[in-house]
C-alpha positions as CSV (number, residue, x, y, z in Angstrom):
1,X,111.3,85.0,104.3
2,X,113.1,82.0,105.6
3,X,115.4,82.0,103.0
4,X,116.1,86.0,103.2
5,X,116.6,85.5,107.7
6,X,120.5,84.9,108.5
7,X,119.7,83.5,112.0
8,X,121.4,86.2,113.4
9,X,119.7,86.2,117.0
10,X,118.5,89.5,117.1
11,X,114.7,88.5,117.2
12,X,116.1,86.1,120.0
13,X,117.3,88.7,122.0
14,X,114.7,91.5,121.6
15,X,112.1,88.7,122.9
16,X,110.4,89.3,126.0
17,X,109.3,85.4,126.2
18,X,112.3,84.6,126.0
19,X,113.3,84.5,129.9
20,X,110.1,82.1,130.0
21,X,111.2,79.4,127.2
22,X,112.8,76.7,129.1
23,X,116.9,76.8,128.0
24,X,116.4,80.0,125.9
25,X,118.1,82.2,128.0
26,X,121.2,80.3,128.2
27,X,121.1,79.2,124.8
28,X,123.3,80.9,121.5
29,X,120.9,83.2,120.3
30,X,122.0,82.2,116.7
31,X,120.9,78.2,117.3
32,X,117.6,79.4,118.4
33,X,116.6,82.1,115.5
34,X,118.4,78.9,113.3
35,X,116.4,76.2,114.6
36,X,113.0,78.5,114.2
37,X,114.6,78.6,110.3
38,X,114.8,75.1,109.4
39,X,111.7,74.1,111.2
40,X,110.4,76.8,108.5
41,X,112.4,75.3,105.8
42,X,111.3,71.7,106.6
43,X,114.0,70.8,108.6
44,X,113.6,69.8,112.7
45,X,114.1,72.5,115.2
46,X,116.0,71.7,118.5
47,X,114.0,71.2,121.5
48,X,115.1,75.1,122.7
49,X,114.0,76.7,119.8
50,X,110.8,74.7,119.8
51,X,110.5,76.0,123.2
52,X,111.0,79.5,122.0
53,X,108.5,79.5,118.8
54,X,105.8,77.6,122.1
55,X,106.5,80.4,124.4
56,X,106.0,83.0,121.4
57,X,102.4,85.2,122.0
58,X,103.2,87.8,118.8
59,X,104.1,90.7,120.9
60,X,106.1,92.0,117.5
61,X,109.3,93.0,119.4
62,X,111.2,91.0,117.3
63,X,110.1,92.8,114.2
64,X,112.2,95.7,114.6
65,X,115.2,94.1,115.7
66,X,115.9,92.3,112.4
67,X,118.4,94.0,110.8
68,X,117.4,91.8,107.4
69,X,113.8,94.0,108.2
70,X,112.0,90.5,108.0
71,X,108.5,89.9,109.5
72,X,109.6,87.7,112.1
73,X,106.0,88.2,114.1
74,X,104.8,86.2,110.7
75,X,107.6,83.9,110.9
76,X,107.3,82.8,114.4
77,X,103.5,82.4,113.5
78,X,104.2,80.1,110.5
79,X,106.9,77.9,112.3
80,X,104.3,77.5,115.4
81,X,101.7,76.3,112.9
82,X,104.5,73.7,112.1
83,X,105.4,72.8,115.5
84,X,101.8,71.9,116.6
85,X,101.3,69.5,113.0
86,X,99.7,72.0,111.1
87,X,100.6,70.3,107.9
88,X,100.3,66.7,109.0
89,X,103.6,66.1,111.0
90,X,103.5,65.0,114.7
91,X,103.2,67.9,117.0
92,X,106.9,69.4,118.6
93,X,105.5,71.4,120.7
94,X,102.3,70.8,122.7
95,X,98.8,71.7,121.2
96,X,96.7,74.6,123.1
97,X,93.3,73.2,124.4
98,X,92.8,76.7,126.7
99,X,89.8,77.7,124.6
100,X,90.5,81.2,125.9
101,X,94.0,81.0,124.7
102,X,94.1,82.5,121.4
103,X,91.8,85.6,122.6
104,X,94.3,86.1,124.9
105,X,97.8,86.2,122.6
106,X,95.4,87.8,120.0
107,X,95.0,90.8,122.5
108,X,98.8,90.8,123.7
109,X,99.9,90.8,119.4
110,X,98.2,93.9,119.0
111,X,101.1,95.6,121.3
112,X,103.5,95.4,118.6
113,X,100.7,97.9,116.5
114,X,101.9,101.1,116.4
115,X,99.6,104.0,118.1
116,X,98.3,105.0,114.3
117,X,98.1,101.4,113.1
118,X,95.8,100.5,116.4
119,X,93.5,103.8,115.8
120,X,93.2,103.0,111.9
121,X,92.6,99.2,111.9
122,X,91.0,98.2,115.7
């Protein structure tokens, strides 16, 4: 998927966390969506974009803004896993110790379900 996403900034834009990401907002949309790709690609990520993948909780509005149609929910999942050391690295971004935490992004993800996807799978 990384390889297929052309950091076009249009997952960047359609984000509602993005307003909460500390220098998101003023940021190039491109940079940020480009940083989330190389920190997928295992390259680094600059400190905004890290602060966009931390201030991600799966709301799926990002999904269908990609013109490429790219799962970017799943991306954004993947490269947070990164940025807290999930394969060994130092953390980028910090670690959640809120034990009520994922519960709580788990409940706001299932927004991006559609009305029949929530009746057929919850």
């Amino acid at each position: 998927m990384a390889e297929a996403c052309t950091a076009c900034g249009a997952c960047v834009q359609a984000c509602p966390m993005t307003r909460f990401a500390p220098g998101v907002p003023e940021a190039d949309p491109m940079q940020v969506a480009g940083g989330m790709r190389a920190l997928l690609q295992g390259g680094e990520a600059s400190a905004v974009s890290l602060g966009w993948i931390g201030a991600c909780t799966r709301s799926a509005a990002c999904n269908p803004a990609c013109p490429e149609q790219l799962d970017v929910a799943l991306m954004m999942r993947f490269a947070s896993m990164r940025a807290r050391g999930a394969l060994g690295e130092a953390p980028g971004i910090a670690v959640k110790t809120d034990s009520g935490w994922s519960a709580r992004v788990k409940g706001f993800a299932r927004l991006g379900l559609t009305d029949q996807e929530q009746a057929e799978w919850l």
